[in-house]
N, C-alpha and C positions, 0 to 999 in steps of 0.2 A: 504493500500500500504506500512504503514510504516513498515508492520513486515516482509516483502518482500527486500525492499530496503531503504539504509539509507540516507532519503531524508530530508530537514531541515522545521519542521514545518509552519516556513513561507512562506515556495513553494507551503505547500499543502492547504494551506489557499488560494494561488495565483490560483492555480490547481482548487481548487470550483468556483472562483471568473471566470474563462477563463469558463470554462463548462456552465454557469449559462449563460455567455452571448453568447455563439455558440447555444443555443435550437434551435435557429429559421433558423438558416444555418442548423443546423443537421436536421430539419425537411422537411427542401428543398433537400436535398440531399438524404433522404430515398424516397420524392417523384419522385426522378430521378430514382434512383435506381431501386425503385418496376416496373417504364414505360419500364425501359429496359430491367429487368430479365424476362418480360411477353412479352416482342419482341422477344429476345432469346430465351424463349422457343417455342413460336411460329413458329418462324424459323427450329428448332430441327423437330416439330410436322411436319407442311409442307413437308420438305425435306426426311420424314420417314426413321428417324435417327435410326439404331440398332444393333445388337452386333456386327454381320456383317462388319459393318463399322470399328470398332475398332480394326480389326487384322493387321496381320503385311504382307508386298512385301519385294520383297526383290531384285537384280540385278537392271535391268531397271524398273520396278514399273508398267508397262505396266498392266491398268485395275485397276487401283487400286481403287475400289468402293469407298474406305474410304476419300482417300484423294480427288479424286473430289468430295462425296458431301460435303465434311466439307468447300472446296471454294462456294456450292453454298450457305451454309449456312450462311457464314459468309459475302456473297456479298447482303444476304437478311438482316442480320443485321444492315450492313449501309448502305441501300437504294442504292445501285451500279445492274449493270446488271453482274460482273463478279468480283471473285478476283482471287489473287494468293497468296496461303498460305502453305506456306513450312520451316520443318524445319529447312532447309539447308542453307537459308537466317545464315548469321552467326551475324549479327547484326543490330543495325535500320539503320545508317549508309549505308552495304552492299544494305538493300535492296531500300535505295532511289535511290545508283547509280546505282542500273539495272534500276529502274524506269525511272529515266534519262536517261542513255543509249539506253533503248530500244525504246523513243519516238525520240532522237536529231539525226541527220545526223551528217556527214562533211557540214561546210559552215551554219549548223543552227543557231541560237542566242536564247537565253536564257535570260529572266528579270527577277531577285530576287526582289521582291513589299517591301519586310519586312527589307532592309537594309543587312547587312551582315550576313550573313548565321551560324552555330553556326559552334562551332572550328573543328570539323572533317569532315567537308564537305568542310574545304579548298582544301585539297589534290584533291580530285573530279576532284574538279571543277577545278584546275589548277591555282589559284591566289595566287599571295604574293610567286613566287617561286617555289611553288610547281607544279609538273608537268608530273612526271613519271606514264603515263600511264592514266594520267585524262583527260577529256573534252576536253581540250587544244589542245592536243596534237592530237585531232581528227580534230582540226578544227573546232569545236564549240565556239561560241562567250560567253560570259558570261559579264553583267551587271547589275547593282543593281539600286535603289530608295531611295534615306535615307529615313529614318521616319522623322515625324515634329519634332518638337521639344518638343511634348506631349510623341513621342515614339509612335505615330502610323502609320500607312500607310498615306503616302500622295496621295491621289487620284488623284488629278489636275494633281502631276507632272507624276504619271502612266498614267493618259491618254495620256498627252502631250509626253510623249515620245514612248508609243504603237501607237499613230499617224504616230508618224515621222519616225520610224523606223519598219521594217518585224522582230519581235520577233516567234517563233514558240512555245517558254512555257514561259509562266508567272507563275511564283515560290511562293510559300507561306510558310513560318515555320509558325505554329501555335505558337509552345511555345515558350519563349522570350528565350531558352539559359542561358547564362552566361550574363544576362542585365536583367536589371531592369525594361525593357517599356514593358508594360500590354501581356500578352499573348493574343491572338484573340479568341474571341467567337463565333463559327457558324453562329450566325446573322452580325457580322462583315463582316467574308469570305464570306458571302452572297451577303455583299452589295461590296467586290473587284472583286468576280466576275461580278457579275450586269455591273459593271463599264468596267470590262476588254471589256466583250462580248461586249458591246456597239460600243468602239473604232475599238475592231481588231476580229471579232466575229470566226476567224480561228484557232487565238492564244490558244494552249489547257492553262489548268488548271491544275498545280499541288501542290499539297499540303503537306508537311512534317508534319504528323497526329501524330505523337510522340506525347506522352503524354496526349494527348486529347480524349481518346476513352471514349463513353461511362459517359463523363463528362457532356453533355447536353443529351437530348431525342434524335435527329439526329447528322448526321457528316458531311463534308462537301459537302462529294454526294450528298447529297439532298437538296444543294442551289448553287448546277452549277459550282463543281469542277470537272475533266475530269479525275482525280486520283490524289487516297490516298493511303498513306505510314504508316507502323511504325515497329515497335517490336514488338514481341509476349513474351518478359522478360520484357514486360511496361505495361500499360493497358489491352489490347485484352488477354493475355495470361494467366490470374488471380491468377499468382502466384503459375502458376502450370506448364504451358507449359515451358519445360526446355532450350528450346531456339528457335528462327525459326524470320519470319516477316511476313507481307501481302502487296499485292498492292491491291488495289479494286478503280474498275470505269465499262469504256466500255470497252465491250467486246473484242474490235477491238485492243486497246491499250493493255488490259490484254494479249492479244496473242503476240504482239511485244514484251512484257517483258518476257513473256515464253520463246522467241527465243535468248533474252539475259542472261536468267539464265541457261537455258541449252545450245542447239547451232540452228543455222536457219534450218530448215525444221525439226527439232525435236519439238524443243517446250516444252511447256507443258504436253507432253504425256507422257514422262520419271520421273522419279525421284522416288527410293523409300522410301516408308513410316517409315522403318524399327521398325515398331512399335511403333513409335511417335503418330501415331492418337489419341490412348486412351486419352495421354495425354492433345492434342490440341483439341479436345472436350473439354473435361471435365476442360480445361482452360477458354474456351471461354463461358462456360454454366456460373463460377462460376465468370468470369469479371464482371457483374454489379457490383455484391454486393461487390468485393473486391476493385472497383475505388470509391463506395460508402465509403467503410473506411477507404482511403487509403485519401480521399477528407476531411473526420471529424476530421483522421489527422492533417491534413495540416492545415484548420481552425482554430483548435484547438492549435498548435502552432502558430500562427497568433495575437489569443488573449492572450495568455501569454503571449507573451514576449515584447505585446508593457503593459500589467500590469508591466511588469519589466521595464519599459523605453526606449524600441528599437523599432524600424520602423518595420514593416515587411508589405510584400505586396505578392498578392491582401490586403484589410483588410478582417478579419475573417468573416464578414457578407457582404461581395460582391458576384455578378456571378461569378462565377468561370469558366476559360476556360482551366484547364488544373491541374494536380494533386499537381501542384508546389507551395510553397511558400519559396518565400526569405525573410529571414532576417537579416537585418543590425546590423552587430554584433561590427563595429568600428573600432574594430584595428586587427594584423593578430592574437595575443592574445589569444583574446575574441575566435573566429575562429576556432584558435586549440583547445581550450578548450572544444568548443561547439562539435565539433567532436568528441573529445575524449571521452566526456561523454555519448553521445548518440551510439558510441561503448559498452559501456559495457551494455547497454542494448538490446544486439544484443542478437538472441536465438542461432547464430553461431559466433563464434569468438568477445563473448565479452571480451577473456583477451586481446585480439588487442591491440598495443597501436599505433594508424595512425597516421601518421607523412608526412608532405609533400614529396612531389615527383615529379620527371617527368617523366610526364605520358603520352603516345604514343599518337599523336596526338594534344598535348595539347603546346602554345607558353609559359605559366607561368605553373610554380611549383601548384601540384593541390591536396588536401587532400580528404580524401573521409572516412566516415563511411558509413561502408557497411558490416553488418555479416547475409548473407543472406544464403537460403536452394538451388537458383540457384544465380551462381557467377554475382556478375554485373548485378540483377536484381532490375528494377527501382522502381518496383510495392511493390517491399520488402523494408522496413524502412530504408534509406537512407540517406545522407546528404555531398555532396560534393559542393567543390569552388576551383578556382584559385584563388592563393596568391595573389592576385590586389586588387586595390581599388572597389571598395567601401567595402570590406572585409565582404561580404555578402554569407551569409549560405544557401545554394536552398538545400531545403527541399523535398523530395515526396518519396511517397509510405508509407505501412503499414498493414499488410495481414489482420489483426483489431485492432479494433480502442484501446481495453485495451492495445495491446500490443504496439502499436505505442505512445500513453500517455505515457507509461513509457519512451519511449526511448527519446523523448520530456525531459521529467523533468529532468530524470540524467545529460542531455547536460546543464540543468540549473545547475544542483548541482554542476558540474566539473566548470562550472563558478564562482560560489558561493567558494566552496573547492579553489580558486587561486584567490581569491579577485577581481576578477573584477563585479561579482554582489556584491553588499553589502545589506545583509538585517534589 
């Protein structure tokens, strides 16, 4: 690496040292990978996927072979009876709030299980101000649940107040956001749903699947969520799909959200492909293996940098429920530097030099390294945070794992280069 990049001997010492102790994570994670890329294909083979399918519609889309089977392929990928996958989703964001919108009324009520929701699903939903044109302003109720004081769902108090009150969606974010409390694992969501049905067995199920595809052998579909969300520039998209999202659950609700992304009595039957399928295949064929190193990644800075003396979380040999790790970098400092550095091992836009901002959506100034081949793509080696306490680096994505190491170490070395690692 050193005749590549001028990295300081003692990193690359730390570098053997982190590797040596991730084998046993990276051996778990190739055996996820391999379950899912033989689901995937499987799904492909089923749905007798072929050139056919990869050409291009174009006005209303009407018939378009491709893009319905690639939903039904993709509704077999995660155990759902239906999805919607469309490039026109403009971010994971947009396509939560069709998912929302197309399930809630005027007069409905909404429960968030997971505490407050991550920072651009405020506007949505119409709290803290925000309100043009969100939930709100339909008439939908919206409430939440804190977490305990572990940072996990509180169950008792979701029952007790799914009792007391006609909710119509109980809300789930898998990944933690801009916080530190564990992201949810499939066997968790399993056991909130369990608990929902029990109380209010009407109350649908939905899920913000961000970042979670693909990270365990099932998704939430297949332990009693009614719909799942995300981006196709995150996980499902494998760092190829150049932009789009997906819903998937039943069928009955997939078609309510057709009527909100297009218009009512259209639906789903419109939208064209304009050549995107190739793409969105051949995204979702090469997901496993790219949430696979995008996951040894993440690990793998996990165990550096608590060798270097900082916190980071999951630890590098946990389950992991989502492609994320944060790490507690201490001061805003530390922060910038770590971005800075992991910029220049970007394969685009490593003369960058990222410097805080405000950024749309966002209540604190927020930095981000990001030199990716699709802008804003999560799945590509990344590392952004708001300027707040606890001055913590969320980490994810990595198209593979050599190239995501490097971008890892440089974020050390730019640390090192401004004195706040000292080796």
């Amino acid at each position: 690496m050193q005749q590549f990049f001028d990295i300081h001997p003692k990193l690359i010492e730390y570098d053997l040292k982190a590797r040596e102790l991730c084998k046993d994570a990276f051996a778990e994670i190739d055996r996820i990978s391999m379950h899912n890329q033989h689901k995937v294909l499987a799904a492909f083979i089923k749905n007798g996927v072929s050139e056919s399918h990869l050409g291009i519609s174009t006005g209303y889309g009407y018939g378009d072979r491709g893009r319905d089977t690639l939903e039904q392929v993709f509704a077999d990928c995660v155990g759902a009876e239906d999805s919607l996958i469309r490039h026109n989703f403009v971010s994971g964001t947009h396509t939560l709030s069709v998912m929302l919108f197309g399930v809630l009324r005027p007069g409905d009520k909404m429960l968030c299980l997971t505490g407050r929701p991550y920072d651009t699903l405020i506007g949505v939903l119409g709290i803290d101000g925000h309100s043009d044109g969100s939930l709100k302003d339909f008439g939908i109720g919206y409430e939440q649940v804190e977490l305990s004081e572990k940072g996990e769902p509180d169950i008792k108090e979701i029952k007790k107040r799914l009792s007391e009150e006609n909710f119509k969606v109980a809300y789930i974010q898998r990944s933690r956001g801009y916080s530190l409390r564990p992201s949810l694992t499939v066997e968790k969501i399993g056991e909130l749903c369990k608990a929902v049905k029990e109380v209010s067995p009407e109350t649908l199920i939905l899920v913000d699947n961000c970042y979670g595809e693909f990270v365990d052998t099932i998704e939430p579909t297949s332990v009693g969520a009614d719909l799942i969300a995300g981006s196709l520039i995150k996980n499902p998209g494998g760092g190829i799909a150049p932009t789009g999202g997906y819903i998937a659950g039943r069928h009955d609700l997939i078609e309510a959200c057709g009527y909100r992304l297009t218009c009512p009595g259209v639906g789903r039957e419109v939208g064209a492909s304009l050549g995107h399928n190739r793409e969105l295949y051949m995204g979702l064929f090469a997901a496993p293996h790219t949430v696979g190193e995008a996951l040894k990644t993440a690990a793998y800075a996990g165990a550096l940098f608590e060798l270097l003396g900082f916190e980071s979380t999951p630890k590098f040999d946990a389950k992991r429920a989502d492609i994320i790790e944060s790490v507690l970098l201490k001061t805003p400092e530390a922060l910038v530097a770590f971005c800075q550095g992991m910029q220049k091992g970007a394969p685009v836009d490593s003369f960058v030099t990222p410097e805080p901002w405000d950024m749309p959506g966002y209540d604190d100034q927020v930095i981000m390294a990001a030199g990716a081949f699709t802008l804003g793509a999560s799945i590509e080696l990344s590392a952004d945070a708001p300027l707040r306490e606890p001055y913590a680096a969320w980490l994810q994505g990595g198209l593979n794992f050599a190239s995501g190491q490097a971008g890892v170490l440089l974020g050390a070395q730019s640390m090192v280069d401004k004195g706040i690692i000292k080796l």
